[in-house]
C-alpha positions as CSV (number, residue, x, y, z in Angstrom):
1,X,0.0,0.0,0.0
2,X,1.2,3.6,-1.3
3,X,0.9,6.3,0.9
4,X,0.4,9.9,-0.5
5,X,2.8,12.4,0.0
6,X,2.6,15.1,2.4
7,X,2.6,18.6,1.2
8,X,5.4,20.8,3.2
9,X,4.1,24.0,3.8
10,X,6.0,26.6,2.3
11,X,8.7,29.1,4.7
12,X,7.2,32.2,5.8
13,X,9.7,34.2,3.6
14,X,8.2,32.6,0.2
15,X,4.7,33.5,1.9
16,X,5.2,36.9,2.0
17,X,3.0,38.7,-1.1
18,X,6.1,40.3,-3.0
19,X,8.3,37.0,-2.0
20,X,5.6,35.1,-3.2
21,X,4.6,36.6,-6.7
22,X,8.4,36.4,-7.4
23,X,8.9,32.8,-7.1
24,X,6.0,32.8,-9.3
25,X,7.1,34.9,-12.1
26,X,9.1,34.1,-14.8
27,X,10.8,35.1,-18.1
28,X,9.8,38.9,-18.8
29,X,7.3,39.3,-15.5
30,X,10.3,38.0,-13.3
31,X,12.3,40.9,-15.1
32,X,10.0,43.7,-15.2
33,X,8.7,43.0,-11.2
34,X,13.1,42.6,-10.3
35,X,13.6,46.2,-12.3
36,X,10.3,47.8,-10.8
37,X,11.2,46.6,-7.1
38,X,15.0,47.6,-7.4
39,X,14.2,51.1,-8.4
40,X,11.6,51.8,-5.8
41,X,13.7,50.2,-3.0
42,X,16.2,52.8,-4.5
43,X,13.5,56.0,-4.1
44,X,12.4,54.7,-1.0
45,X,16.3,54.5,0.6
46,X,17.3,57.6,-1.0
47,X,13.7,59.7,0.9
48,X,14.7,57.4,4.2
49,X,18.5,58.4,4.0
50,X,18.0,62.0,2.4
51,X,20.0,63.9,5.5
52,X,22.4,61.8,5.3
53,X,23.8,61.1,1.5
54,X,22.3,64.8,0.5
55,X,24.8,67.1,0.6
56,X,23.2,70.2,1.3
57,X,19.8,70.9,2.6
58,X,17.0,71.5,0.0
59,X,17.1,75.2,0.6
60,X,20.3,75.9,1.3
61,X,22.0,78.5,-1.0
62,X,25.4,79.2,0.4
63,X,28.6,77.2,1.8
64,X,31.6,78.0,3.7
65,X,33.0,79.6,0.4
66,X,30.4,81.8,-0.9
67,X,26.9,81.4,-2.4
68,X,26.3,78.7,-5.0
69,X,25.3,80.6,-8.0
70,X,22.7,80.4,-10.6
71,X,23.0,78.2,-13.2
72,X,26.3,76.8,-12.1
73,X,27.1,73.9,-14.8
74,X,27.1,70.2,-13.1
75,X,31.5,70.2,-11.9
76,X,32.9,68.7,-9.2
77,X,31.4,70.6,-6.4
78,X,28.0,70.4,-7.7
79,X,27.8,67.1,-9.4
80,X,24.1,67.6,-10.9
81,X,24.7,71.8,-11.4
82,X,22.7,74.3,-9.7
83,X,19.2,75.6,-10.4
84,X,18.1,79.4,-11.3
85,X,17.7,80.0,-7.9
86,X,21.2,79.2,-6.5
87,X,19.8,75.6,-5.4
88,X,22.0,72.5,-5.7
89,X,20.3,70.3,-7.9
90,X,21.6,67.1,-6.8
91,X,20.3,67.9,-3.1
92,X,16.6,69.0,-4.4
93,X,16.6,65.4,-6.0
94,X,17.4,63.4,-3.0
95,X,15.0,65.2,-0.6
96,X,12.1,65.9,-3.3
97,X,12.4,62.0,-2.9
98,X,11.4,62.5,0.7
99,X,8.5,64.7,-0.1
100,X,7.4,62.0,-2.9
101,X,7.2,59.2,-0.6
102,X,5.8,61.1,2.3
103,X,2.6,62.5,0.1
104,X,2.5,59.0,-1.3
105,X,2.0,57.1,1.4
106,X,-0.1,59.2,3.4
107,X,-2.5,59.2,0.5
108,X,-3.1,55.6,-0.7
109,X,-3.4,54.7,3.5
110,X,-5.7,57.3,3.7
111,X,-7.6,56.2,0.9
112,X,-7.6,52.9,1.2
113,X,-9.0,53.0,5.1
114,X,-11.6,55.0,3.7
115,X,-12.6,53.6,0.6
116,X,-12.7,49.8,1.9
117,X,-14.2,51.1,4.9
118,X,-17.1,52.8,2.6
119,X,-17.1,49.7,0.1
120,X,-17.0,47.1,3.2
121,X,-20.5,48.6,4.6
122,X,-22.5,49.9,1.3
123,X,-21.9,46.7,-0.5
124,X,-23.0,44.1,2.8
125,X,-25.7,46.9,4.1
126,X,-27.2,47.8,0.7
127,X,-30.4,49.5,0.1
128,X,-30.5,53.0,0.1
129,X,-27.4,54.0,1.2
130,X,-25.5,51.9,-1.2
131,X,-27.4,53.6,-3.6
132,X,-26.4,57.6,-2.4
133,X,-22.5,56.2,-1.8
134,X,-22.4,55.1,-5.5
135,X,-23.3,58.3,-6.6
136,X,-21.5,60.2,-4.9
137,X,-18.9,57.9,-5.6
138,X,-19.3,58.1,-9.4
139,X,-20.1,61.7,-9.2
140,X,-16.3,62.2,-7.3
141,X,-14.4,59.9,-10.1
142,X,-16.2,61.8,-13.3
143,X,-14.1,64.4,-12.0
144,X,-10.9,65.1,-13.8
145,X,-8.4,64.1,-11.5
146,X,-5.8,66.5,-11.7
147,X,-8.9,69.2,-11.9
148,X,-10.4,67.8,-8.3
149,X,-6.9,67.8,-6.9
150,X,-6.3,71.6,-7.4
151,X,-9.8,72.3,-6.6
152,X,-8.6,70.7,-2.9
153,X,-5.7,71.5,-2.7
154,X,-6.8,75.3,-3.1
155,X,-9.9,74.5,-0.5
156,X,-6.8,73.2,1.9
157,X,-3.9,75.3,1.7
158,X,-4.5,78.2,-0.4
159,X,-2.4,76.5,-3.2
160,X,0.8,77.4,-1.3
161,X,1.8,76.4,2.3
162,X,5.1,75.3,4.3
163,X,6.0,71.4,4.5
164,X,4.2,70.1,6.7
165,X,1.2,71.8,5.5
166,X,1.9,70.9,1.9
167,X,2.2,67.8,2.4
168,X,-0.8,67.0,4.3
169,X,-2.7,69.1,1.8
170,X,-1.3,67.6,-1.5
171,X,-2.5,64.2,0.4
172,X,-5.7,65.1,1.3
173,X,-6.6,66.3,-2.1
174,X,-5.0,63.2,-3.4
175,X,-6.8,60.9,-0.9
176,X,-10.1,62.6,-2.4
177,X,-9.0,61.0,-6.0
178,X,-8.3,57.3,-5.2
179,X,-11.3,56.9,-2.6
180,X,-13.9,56.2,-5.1
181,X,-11.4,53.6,-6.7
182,X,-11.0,51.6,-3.4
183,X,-14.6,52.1,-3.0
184,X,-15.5,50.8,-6.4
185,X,-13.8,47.6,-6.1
186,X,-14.5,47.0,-2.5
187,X,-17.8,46.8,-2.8
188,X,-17.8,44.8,-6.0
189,X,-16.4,41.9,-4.2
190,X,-18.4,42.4,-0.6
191,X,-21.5,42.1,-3.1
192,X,-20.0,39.2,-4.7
193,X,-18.5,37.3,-1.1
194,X,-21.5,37.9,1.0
195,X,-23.5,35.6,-1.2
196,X,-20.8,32.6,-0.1
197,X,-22.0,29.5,1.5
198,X,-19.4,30.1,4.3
199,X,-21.3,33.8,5.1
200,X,-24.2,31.6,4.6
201,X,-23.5,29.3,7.6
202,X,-21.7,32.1,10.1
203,X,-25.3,33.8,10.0
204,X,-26.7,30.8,10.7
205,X,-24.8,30.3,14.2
206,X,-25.5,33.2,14.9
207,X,-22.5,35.7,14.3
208,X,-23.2,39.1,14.6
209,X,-22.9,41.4,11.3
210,X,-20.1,42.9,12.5
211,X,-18.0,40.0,13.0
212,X,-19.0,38.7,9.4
213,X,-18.4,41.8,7.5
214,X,-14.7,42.3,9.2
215,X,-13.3,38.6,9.8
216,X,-15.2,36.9,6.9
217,X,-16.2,39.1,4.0
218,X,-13.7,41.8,4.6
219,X,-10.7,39.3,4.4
220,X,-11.7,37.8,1.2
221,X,-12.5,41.0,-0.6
222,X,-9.0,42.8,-0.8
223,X,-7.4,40.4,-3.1
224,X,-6.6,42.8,-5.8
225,X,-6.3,45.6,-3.4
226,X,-2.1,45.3,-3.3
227,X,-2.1,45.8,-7.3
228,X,-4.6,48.9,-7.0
229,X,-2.5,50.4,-4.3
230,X,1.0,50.4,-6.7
231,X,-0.9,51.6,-9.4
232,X,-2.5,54.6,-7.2
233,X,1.1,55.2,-5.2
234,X,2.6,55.8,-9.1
235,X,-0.3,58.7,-10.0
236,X,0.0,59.9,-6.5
237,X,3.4,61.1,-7.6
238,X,2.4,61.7,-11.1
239,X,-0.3,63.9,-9.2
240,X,2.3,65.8,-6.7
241,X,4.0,66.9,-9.8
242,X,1.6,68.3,-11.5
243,X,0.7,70.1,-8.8
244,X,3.9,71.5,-8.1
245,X,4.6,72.3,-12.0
246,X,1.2,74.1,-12.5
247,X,2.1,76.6,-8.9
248,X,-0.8,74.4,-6.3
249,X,2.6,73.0,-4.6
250,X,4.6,73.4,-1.6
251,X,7.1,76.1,-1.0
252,X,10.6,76.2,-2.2
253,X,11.7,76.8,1.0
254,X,9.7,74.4,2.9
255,X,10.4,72.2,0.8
256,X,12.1,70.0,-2.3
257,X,10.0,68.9,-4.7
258,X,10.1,67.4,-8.1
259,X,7.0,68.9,-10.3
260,X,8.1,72.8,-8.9
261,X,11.7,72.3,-9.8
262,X,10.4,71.1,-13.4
263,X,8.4,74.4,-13.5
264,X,11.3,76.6,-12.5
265,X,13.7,75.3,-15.2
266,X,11.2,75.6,-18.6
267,X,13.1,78.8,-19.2
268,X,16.3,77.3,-18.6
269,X,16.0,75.0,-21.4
270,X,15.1,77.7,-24.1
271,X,18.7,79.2,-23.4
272,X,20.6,75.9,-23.7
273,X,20.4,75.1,-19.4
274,X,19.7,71.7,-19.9
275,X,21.0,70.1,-15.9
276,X,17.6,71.9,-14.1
277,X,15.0,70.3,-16.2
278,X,16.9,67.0,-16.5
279,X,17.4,65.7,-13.4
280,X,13.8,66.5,-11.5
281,X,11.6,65.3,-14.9
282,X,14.1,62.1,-14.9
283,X,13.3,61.5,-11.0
284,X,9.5,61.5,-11.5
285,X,9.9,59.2,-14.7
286,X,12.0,56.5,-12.6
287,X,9.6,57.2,-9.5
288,X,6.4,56.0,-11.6
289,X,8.4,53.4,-13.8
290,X,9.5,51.6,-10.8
291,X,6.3,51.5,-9.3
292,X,4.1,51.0,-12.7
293,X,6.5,47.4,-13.6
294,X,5.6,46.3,-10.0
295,X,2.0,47.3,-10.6
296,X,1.4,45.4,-14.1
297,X,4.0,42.7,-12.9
298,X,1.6,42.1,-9.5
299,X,-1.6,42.5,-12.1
300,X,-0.5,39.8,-14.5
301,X,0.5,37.3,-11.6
302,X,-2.9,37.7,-10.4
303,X,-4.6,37.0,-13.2
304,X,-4.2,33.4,-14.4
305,X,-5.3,33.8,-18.2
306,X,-2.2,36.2,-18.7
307,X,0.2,34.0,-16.6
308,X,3.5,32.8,-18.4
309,X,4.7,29.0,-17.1
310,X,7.6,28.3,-19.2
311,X,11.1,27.6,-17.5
312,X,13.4,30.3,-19.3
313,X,16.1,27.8,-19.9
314,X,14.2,24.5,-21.1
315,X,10.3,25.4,-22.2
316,X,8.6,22.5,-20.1
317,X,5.4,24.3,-18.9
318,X,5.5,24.4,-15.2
319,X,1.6,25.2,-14.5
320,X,-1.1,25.5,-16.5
321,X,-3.4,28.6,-16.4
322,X,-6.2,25.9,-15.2
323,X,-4.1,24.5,-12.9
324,X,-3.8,28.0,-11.5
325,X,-6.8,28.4,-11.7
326,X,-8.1,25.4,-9.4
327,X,-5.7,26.1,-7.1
328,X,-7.2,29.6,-6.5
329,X,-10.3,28.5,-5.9
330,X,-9.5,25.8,-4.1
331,X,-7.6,28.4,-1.3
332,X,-10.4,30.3,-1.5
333,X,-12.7,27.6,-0.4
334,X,-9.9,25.7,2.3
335,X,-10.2,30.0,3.9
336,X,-14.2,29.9,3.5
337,X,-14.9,27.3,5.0
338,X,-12.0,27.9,8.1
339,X,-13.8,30.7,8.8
340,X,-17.3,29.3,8.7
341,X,-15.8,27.1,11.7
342,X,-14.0,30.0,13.6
């Protein structure tokens, strides 16, 4: 008599989501999701080590020997040159990193909390206030936005304020953007979960609506929630700069940031000044690349249909879509029906 083999269960370091979706990958996704994760491991050190490897301070104009000067050509002393206003360039693109990440992840947490929160209760409650949150909902993402953002940002701050200010109004008025997004989705899936046999049965015993919208329903309806939230972090910044290129930003001297430094140097580039546009517009392209390859990378894993299982070196398939497939659904029903029993 054969016995059948028992399944290890994997380390905790594969289980982790980013671990996880890279043993997965292969081929061009394993490429693009390595590239996307390098660079914004890179933006993220460079905002946490900013006072440390910049070496001036994003405002400062003068050393030991003398001010910098405008329009100083990148040389030894100022590897990346100096902008029209006597700013080091080099130092503006380390900290504007700061300021990037800062707006950036106070948005999508801020939006996420508030549009799974809003998503969690109109899609379980329904009725009529599932009806008004839609609308408002829909009536909030018709908006342009880029438009919406400067309309908040304007209702916040005034357009201009210091850093922290800035940054907690370029959030907000970001936050405003991605909520119906999170909102959207969230409530798609609660509308689609709540109709499970394993909801089914924990109403049946008795537990509370509370209990099954946060530890049943809630838990199974932020799958795709990680790939939303890459995607969203990359137009937050995309969204910073343009509100710091079109004058809603935050203060030069409150502050570094990217999309005001691009502003600054459009006359630069006219008289042959190329080192002040360069490096800020180049920052905010390798910002939302990094993030947009571990976005699409993250999106295709998810999806089974566009899945790649060939070995790069020998073309034996590894996994079949279908088998994918069945193994999805058969997690999804080994954690339904764990927490019908819990």
């Amino acid at each position: 008599m054969t016995t059948a083999p028992v399944s290890k269960k994997a380390p905790l370091l594969h289980r982790l989501p980013i671990i996880r979706e890279y043993r997965k990958s292969v081929g061009l996704q394993r490429w693009m999701l390595l590239i996307g994760l390098i660079i914004t491991a890179l933006i993220l050190l460079m905002a946490i080590f900013a006072p440390l490897i910049a070496p001036y301070g994003y405002s400062q104009l003068r050393d030991d020997s003398g001010a910098f000067g405008a329009r100083v050509a990148p040389n030894a002393e100022h590897w990346f040159g100096t902008t029209v206003g006597g700013y080091d360039v080099l130092s503006r693109f380390i900290w504007g990193s700061q300021t990037a990440v800062l707006v950036m992840m106070m948005a999508v947490v801020l939006s996420l909390f508030i549009g799974v929160l809003l998503g969690l209760v109109s899609g379980y409650i329904g009725g009529w206030l599932d009806r008004i949150l839609v609308v408002v909902a829909d009536a909030i993402y018709a908006f342009p936005s880029l438009l919406l953002a400067i309309v908040m940002a304007i209702m916040i701050s005034g357009g201009q304020s210091d850093m922290l200010g800035g940054i907690l109004a370029a959030a907000l008025s970001i936050t405003v953007v991605f909520i119906p997004q999170y909102f959207r989705v969230t409530r798609a899936e609660v509308v689609r979960v709540k109709s499970e046999a394993f909801v089914e049965s924990s109403k049946v015993i008795g537990a509370s609506s509370g209990r099954i919208m946060f530890r049943h329903v809630l838990r199974n309806s932020t799958r795709t929630l990680p790939l939303i939230m890459t995607l969203n972090a990359a137009e937050a910044v995309l969204t910073l700069a343009g509100l710091g290129f079109i004058g809603f930003g935050i203060e030069p001297s409150s502050a570094a940031e990217w999309g005001y430094d691009l502003n600054r140097s459009i006359a630069d580039v006219a008289s042959g000044v190329w080192w002040t546009a360069l490096f800020p517009g180049l920052a905010i392209v390798l910002a939302v690349l990094g993030l947009t390859l571990v976005g699409e990378s993250l999106n295709d894993l998810a999806d089974p249909r566009l899945r790649t299982r060939r070995a790069s070196g020998g073309g034996k398939v590894q996994s079949t879509s279908v088998q994918a497939e069945q193994a999805d659904a058969q997690t999804d029903a080994d954690t339904g029906d764990e927490e019908a029993r819990a």
